[in-house]
Structure formats: C-alpha cells, structure tokens
C-alpha positions as CSV (number, residue, x, y, z in Angstrom):
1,X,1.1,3.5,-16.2
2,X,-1.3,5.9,-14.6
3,X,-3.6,3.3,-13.7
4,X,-1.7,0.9,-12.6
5,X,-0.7,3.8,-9.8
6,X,-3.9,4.6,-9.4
7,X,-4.4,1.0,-8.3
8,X,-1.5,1.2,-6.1
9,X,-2.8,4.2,-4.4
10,X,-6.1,2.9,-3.6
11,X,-4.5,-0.4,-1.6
12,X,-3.9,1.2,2.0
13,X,-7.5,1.4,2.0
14,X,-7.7,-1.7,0.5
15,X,-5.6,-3.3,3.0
16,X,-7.5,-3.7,6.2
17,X,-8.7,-6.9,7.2
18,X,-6.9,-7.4,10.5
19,X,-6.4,-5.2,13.5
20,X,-6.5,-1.5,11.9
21,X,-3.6,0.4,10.9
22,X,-2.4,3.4,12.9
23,X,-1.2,7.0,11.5
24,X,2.3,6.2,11.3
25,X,1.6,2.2,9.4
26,X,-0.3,4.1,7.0
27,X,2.3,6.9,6.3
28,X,5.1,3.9,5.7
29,X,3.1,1.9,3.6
30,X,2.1,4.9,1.4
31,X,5.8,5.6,1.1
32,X,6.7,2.2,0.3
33,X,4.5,3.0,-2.6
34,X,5.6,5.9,-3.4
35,X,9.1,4.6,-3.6
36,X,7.9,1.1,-5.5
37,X,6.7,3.8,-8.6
38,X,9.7,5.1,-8.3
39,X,11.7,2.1,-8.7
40,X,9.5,1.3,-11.3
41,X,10.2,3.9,-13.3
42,X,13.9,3.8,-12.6
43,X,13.6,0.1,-14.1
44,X,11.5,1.7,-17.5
45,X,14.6,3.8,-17.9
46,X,16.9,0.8,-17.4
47,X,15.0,-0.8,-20.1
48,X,14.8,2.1,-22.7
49,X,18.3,3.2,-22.3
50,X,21.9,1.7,-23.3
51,X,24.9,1.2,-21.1
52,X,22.4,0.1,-18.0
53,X,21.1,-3.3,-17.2
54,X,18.9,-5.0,-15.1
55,X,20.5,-6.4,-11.9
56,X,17.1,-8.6,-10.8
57,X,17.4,-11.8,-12.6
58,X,13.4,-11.8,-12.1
59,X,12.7,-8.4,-13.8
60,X,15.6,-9.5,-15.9
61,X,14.0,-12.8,-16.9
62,X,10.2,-11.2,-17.4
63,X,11.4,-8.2,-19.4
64,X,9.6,-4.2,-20.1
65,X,6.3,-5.9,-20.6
66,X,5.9,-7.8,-17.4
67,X,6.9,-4.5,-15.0
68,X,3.7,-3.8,-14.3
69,X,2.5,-7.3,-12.9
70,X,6.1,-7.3,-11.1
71,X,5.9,-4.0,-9.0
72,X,1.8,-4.5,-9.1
73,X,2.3,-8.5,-7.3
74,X,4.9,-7.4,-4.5
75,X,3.4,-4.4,-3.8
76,X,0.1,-6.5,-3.1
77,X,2.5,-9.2,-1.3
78,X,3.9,-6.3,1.3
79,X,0.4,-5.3,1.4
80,X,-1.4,-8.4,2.9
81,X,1.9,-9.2,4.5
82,X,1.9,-5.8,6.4
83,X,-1.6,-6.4,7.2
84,X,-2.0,-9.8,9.2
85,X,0.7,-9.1,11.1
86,X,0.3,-7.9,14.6
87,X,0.8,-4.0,15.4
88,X,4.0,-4.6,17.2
89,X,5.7,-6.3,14.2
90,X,3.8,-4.1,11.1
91,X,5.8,-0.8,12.1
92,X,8.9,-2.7,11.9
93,X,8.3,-4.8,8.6
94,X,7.1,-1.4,6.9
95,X,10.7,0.2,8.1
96,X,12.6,-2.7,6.6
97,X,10.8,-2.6,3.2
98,X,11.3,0.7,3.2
99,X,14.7,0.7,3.8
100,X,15.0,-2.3,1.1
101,X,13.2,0.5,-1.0
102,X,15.5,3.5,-0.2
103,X,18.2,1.3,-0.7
104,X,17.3,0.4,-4.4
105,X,16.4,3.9,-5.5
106,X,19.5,5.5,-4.1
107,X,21.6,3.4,-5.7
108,X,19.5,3.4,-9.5
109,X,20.3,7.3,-8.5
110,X,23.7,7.2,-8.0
111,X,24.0,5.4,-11.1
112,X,22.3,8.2,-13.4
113,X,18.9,6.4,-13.6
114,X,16.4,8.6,-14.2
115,X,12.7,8.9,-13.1
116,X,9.8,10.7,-14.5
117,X,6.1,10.4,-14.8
C-alpha cells in the first residue's frame, strides 16, 4: 500500500508533457490524490468488513486484490487526461473530479466507512 502511494505522489511531477501546470492545477490534482487514497482505503474497509458492499460493479467485479491496479489506472487516466488539455479546460476538469471525489468519500463517511493508513 505505501508504495503504491508513493507512486501516486510522484505523478504531478510526472505529469507534464503539455503546456505546464499552474499553482492552483497542481494543488487540485494533488487533492484529487489525496482523496483517490482515501477512497481507496474506504473501499479496503468495504472489503474487510460485513454489512457493507461494493456499489461499483467494476471494483465489485475485480475484487480486494485488483484495488490497487483500479485506483493506480484512473488515477494515471485523470492524470494524462488533466494534462493534454488546454489551461482553460484543466482547472475545470480537476474541479469536477474532485467533486466526483468529494462526493464518493462523503458518502463512504456518512455510511460509517472507515479510513486509516
């Protein structure tokens, strides 16, 4: 697990092919990170613990094992996506997955799902 965010970490940087980010790109995308670990480890719980279940039919279908290439692959996806689009539409894609993001986490909350590291 600690690699694996690690990894996640080190893609901002990673991420830069196109025009450059600004300040404000790069502070959304880290906390679309920051949130994806979350949700990951909301799912983990969902996973180890009765009375919950997995409302994803993908996460459903690929099980505990295959988190990790899940939250790893669309991470990388909103990644790239973020960065070949043009300035004046990143700011606004990186709100929107965040919100998505916000959205999912609040509502693991408000369920009792837990998160640790």
């Amino acid at each position: 697990m600690k690699w694996i965010i690690f990894l996640l970490l080190l893609l901002p940087s990673i991420c830069s092919a196109q025009d450059s980010w600004d300040k404000t790109d790069k502070i959304l995308f880290t906390s679309f990170i920051a949130l994806e670990i979350i949700d990951y480890t909301q799912t983990n719980y969902i996973f180890e613990h009765d009375g919950y279940y997995e409302r994803n039919p993908i996460i459903d279908e690929i099980g505990q094992k295959g988190l990790p290439i899940y939250f790893g692959l669309t991470t990388l996806a909103v990644g790239l996506t973020t960065d070949y689009l043009k300035p004046k539409y990143r700011t606004k894609f990186l709100i929107i997955m965040n919100s998505i993001q916000l959205f999912f986490v609040f509502n693991n909350y408000s369920l009792g799902i837990e998160f640790s590291f």
